[in-house]
C-alpha positions in Angstrom: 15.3 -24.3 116.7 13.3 -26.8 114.7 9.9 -27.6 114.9 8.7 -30.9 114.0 4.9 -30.9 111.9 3.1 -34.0 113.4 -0.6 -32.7 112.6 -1.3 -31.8 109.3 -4.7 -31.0 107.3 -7.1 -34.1 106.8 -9.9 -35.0 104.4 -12.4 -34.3 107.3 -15.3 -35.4 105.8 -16.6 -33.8 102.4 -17.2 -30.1 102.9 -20.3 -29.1 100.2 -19.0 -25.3 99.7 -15.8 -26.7 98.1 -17.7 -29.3 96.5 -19.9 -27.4 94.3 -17.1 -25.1 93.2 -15.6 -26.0 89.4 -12.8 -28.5 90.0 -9.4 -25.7 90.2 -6.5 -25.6 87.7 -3.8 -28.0 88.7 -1.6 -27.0 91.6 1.8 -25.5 91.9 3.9 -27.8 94.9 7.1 -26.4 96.3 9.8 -28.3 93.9 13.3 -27.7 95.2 15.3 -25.2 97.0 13.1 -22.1 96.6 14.6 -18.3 98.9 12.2 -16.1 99.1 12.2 -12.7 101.2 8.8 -13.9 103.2 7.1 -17.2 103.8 3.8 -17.3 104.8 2.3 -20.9 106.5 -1.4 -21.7 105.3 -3.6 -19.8 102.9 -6.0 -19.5 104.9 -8.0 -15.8 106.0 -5.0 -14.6 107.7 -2.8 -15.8 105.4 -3.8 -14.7 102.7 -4.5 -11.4 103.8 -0.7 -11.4 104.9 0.5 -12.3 102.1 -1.7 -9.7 99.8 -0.5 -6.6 102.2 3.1 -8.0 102.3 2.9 -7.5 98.8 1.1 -4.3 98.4 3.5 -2.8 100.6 6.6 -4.2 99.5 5.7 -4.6 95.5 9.9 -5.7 95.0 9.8 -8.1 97.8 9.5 -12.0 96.9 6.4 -13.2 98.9 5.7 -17.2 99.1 2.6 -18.3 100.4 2.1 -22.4 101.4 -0.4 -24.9 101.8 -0.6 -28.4 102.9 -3.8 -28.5 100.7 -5.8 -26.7 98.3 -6.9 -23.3 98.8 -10.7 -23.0 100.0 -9.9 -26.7 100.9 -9.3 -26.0 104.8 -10.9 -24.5 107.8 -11.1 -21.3 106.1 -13.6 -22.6 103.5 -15.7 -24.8 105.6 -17.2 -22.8 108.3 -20.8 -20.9 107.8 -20.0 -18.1 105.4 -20.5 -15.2 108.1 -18.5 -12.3 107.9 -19.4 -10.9 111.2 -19.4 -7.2 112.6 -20.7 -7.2 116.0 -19.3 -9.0 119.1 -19.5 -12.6 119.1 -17.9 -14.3 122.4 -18.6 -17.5 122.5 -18.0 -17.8 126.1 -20.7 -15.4 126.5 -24.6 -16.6 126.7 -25.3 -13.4 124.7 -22.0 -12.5 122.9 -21.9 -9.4 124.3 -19.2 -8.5 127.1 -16.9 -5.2 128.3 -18.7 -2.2 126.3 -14.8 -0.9 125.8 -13.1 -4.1 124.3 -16.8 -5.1 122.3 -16.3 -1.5 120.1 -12.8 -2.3 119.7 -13.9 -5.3 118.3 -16.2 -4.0 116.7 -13.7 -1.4 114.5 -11.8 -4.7 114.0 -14.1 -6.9 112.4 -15.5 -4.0 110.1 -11.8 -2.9 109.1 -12.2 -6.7 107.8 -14.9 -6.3 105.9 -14.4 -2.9 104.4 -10.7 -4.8 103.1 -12.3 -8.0 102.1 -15.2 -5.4 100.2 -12.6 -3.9 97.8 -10.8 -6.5 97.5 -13.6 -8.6 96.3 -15.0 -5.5 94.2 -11.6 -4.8 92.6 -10.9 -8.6 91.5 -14.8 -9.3 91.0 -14.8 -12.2 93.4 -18.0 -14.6 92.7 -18.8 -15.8 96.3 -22.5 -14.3 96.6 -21.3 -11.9 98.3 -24.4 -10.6 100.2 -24.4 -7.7 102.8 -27.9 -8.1 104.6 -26.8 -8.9 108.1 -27.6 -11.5 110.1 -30.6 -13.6 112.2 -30.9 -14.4 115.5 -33.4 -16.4 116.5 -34.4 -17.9 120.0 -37.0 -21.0 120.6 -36.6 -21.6 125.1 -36.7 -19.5 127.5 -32.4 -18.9 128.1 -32.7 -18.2 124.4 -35.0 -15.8 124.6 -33.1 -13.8 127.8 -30.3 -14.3 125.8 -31.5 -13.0 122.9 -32.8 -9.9 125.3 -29.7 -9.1 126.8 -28.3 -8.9 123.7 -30.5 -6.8 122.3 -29.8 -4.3 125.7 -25.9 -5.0 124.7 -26.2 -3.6 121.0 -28.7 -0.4 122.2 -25.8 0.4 124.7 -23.3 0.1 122.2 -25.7 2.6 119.6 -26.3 -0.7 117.1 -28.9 -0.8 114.9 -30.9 -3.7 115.4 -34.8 -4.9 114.5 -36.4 -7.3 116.7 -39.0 -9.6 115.3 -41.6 -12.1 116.9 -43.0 -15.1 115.8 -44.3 -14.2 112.5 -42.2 -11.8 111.4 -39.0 -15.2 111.8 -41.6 -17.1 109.7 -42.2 -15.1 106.9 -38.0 -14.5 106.4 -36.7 -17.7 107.1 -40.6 -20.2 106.3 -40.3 -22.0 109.2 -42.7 -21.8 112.5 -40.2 -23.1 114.9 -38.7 -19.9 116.3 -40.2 -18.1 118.9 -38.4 -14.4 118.7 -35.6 -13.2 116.8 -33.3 -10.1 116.2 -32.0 -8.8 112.9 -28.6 -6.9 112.7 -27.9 -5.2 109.7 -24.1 -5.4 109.4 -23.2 -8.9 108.7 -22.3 -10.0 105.2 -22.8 -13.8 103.8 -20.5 -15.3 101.6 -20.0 -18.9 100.1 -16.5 -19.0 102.0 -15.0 -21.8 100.0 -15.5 -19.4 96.8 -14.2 -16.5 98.4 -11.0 -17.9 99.8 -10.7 -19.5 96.2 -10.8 -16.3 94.7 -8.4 -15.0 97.0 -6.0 -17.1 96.2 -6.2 -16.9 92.6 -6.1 -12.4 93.0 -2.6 -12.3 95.1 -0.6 -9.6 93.9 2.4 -10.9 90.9 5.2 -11.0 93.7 3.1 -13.5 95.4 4.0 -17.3 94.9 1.8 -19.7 96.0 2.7 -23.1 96.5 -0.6 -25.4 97.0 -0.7 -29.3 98.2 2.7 -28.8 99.8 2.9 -30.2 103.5 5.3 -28.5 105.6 7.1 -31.5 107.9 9.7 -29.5 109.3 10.4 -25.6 110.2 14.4 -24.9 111.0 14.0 -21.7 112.9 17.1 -19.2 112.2 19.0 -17.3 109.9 17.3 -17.9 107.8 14.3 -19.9 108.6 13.7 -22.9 106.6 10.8 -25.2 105.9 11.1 -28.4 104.4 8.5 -30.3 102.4 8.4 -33.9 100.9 9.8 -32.0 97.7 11.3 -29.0 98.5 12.8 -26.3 101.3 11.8 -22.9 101.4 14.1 -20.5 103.1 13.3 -17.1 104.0 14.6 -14.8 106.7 11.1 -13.5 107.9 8.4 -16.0 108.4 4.5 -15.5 109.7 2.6 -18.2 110.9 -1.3 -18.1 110.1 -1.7 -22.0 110.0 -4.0 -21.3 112.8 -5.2 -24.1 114.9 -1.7 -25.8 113.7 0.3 -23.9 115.4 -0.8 -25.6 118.7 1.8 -28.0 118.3 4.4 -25.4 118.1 5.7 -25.9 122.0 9.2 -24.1 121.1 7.4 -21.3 120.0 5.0 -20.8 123.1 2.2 -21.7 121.6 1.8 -25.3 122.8 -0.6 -25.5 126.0 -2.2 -22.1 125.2 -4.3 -22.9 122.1 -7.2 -25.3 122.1 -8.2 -26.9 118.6 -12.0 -27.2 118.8 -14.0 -29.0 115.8 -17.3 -27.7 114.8 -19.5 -29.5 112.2 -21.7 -28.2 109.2 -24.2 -30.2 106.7 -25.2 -28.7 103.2 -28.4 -30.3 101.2 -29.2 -31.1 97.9 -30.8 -27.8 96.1 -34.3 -27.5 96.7 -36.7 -28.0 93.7 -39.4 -25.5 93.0 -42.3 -27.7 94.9 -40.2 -27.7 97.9 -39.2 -23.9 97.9 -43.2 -23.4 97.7 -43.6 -25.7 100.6 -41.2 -23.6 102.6 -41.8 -20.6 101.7 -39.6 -17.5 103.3 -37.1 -15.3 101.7 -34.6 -17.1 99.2 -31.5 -16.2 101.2 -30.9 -15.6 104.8 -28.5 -16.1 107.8 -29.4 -17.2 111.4 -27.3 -17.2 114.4 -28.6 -19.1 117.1 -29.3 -17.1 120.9 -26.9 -19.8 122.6 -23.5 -20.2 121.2 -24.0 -23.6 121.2 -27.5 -24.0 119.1 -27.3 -24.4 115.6 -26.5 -21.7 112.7 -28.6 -22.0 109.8 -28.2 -20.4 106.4 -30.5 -20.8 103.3 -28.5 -20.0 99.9 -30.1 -18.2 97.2 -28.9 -21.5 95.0 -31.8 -23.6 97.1 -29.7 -25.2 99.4 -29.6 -24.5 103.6 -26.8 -25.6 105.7 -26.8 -26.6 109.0 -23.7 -26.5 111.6 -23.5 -27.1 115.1 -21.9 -30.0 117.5 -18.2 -29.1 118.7 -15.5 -31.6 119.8 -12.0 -31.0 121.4 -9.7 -32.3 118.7 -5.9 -31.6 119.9 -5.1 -34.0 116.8 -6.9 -31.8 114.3 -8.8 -34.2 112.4 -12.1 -35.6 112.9 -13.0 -39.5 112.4 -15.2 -41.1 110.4 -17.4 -42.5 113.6 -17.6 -38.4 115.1 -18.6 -37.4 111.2 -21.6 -39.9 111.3 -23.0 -38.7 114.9 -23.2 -35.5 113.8 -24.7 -36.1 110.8 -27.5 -38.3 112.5 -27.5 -34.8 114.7 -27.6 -32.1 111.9 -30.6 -34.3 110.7 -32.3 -33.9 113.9 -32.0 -30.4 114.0 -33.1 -29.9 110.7 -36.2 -31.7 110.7 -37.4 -30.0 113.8 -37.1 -26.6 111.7 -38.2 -28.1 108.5 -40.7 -30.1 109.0 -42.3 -29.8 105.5 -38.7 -30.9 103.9 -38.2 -34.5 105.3 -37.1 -35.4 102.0 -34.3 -33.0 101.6 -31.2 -35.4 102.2 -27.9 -33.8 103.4 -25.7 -34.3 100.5 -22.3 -32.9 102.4 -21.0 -33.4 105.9 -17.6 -32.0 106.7 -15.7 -30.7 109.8 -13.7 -28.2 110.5 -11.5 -26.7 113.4 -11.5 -23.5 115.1 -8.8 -22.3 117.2 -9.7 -21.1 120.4 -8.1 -19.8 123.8 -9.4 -20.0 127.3 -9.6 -16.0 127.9 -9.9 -15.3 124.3 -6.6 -13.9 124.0 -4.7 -13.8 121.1 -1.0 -14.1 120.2 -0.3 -12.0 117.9 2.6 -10.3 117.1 6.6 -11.0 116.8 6.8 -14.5 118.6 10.8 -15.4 117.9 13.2 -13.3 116.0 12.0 -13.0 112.3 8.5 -14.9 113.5 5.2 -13.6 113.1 2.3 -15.2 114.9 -1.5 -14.7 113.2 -3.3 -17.7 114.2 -6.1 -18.1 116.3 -9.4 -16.3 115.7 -11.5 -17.4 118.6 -14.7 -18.4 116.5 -14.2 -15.4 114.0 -12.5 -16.9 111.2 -13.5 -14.8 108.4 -13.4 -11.2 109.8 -10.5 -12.0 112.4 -8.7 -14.0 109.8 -8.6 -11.1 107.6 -7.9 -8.3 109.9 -4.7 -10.5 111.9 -3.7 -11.3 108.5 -3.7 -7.4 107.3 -2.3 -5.9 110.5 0.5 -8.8 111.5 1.9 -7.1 107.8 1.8 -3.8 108.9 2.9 -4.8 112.0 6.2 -6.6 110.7 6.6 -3.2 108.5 5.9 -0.7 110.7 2.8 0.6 109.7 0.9 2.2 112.6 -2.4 2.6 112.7 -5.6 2.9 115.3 -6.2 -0.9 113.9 -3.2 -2.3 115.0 -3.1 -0.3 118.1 -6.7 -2.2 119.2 -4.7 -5.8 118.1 -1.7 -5.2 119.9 -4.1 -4.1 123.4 -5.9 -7.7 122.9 -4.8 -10.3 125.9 -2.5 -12.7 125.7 -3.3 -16.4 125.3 -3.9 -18.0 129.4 -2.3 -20.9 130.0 -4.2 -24.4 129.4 -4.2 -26.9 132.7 -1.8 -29.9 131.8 -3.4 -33.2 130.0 -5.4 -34.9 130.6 -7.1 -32.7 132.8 -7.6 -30.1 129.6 -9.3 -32.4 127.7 -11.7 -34.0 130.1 -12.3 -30.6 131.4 -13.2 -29.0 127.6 -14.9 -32.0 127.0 -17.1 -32.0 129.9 -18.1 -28.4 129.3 -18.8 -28.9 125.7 -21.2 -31.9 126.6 -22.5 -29.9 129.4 -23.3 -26.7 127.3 -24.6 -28.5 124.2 -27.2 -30.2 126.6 -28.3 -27.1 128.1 -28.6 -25.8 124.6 -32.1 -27.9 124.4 -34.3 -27.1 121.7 -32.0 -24.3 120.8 -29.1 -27.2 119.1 
């Protein structure tokens, strides 16, 4: 079987958290013929977490991990930097659902973070790594039901949670533009370009990592072999966690069940010691907003605040230079309406960056084709998803059983998408439709 690469990863705009990292060391391309005993595709989350417990459980095995770009460089390092405990469906107008499936989820995602914690502790990761949860705020009405109902989900689920009012979102995040707000306690923020650098540079000894190295071709087979513009890499056990990617992978059943959705972030210029003042607030915070669709905000303890919202249907997974510039006229909208007293404060980075998405919110995970291993799509949970279906699709392979990987292997199935170009105008119209009944909230 051979799968043909058509979409690859682009320079979608110029994503600030990779940026303002120290230029890396020179890369290591795939040069020649190269067996290994795994191949991973795409250091992102979930691969990198693959290839790290691959290794740790098989310390003899020969372990090559590959990237069409740098490490930190992708969708992996350019979404907001939360690392995410609690339920968050972004089908649902409170991201909340099923009590059952939302604890599941919930061991899930803080498995994740209790890995990514020791793994960051162990190798003394610098990505301001900062566990004191996470913001929601509200400004209309829906936001504030939503933000009520999902305050009833977390007190039937037993969560901890503090709700604030108008004030009380002032004095954390120096801004009078929210109306109510929640606080969860479990979330941890991260610079996520700096993390998933410092993965990358921790693997385990019997990990080879082979950086700016796009994969054009995948022979499926015995053994399975991918060819680059330099190189092939053959191995008899592969595992996919190139995430949205793997969309085009039709042979593979992946192809009409994924859905490559782009969402957008801005990062300013630091904030000089006048304009701090003027805003006042806590130095470092997190918000989520009560729709799905509003805007995230984060405020870094470094003086700079990101913005992200707008989301496109990109089957191509790249984003133009005409979509970049909307959303950046957009990201400036939404941040002068919260910051008021920082019209000055220019957005130095605009990027994009996709998300890989499915219809129920299924996943495939698992043993795809003989010797494959699917762990792409995270459904909006990059960081703590990635992680976990990057740890567990290892275990998996090696038959390693545990409650974890029970909850993974109970998760649905991807639905089928409706034939193009019916898909598209139908995500497309929903997105449009949501985002404007976002309001103030976007």
């Amino acid at each position: 079987m051979q799968l043909t690469c058509h979409f690859l990863p682009q320079n979608d705009g110029r994503c600030g958290w990779y940026e303002t990292l120290p230029p890396p060391p020179a890369s290591t391309p795939l040069q020649g013929e190269v067996k290994a005993d795994w191949v991973v595709l795409g250091a992102g989350l979930a691969g990198l977490a693959a290839a790290r417990r691959l290794a740790e459980l098989q310390p003899n095995a020969a372990i090559a991990l590959v990237d069409a770009r740098r490490v930190g460089f992708g969708a992996a390092g350019r979404n907001s930097g939360f690392m995410v405990d609690l339920p968050h469906n972004l089908n649902s107008h409170s991201y909340t659902g099923d009590q059952s499936a939302d604890r599941k989820l919930i061991q899930l995602n803080r498995g994740a973070i209790d890995y990514m914690r020791e793994i960051v502790q162990r190798h003394a990761i610098e990505c301001d790594w900062r566990e004191q949860g996470k913001l929601h705020g509200a400004v209309e009405a829906h936001g504030l039901r939503a933000l009520e109902t999902f305050a009833k989900g977390l007190s039937a689920l037993g969560e901890p949670y503090r709700e604030l009012d108008a004030r009380e979102m002032q004095a954390v995040t120096g801004t009078d533009f929210y109306r109510a707000g929640l606080h969860a306690p479990g979330a941890v923020l991260v610079q996520p370009a700096a993390l998933v650098r410092g993965l990358g540079t921790s693997l385990p000894e019997n990990v080879r990592l082979y950086e700016d190295s796009p994969v054009r071709e995948i022979n499926v087979g015995k053994p399975h072999t991918l060819v680059t513009d330099t190189g092939r890499l053959k191995a008899p056990r592969l595992v996919l966690a190139n995430n949205a990617y793997a969309a085009q992978f039709g042979q593979l059943g992946l192809k009409g069940r994924l859905l490559p959705v782009y969402t957008y972030g801005s990062l300013t210029r630091p904030l000089n010691e006048q304009e701090r003042a003027d805003l006042g607030g806590e130095e470092s915070w997190g918000l989520i907003p009560a729709d799905p669709m509003g805007t995230t905000v984060r405020r870094m303890g470094g003086g700079r605040i990101c913005i992200r919202n707008s989301f496109t249907y990109n089957p191509s997974v790249r984003a133009n230079g005409g979509t970049l510039e909307s959303v950046r006229a957009a990201h400036r909208r939404s941040f002068d309406r919260r910051f008021p007293m920082l019209r000055g404060v220019e957005l130095e980075y605009t990027w994009g960056g996709a998300l890989c998405l499915t219809r129920n919110g299924g996943t495939p995970f698992g043993e795809i084709a003989p010797g494959v291993y699917s762990a792409v799509c995270q459904n909006g949970l990059g960081l703590t998803r990635g992680t976990i279906s990057g740890k567990l699709i290892a275990e998996y392979a090696l038959g390693v059983e545990s409650e974890l990987l029970d909850i993974m292997l109970e998760q649905p199935k991807p639905a089928a998408n409706p034939p193009e170009p019916f898909l598209g105008l139908g995500v497309r119209s929903t997105l449009a439709w949501k985002e404007w009944q976002a309001g103030k909230e976007l």
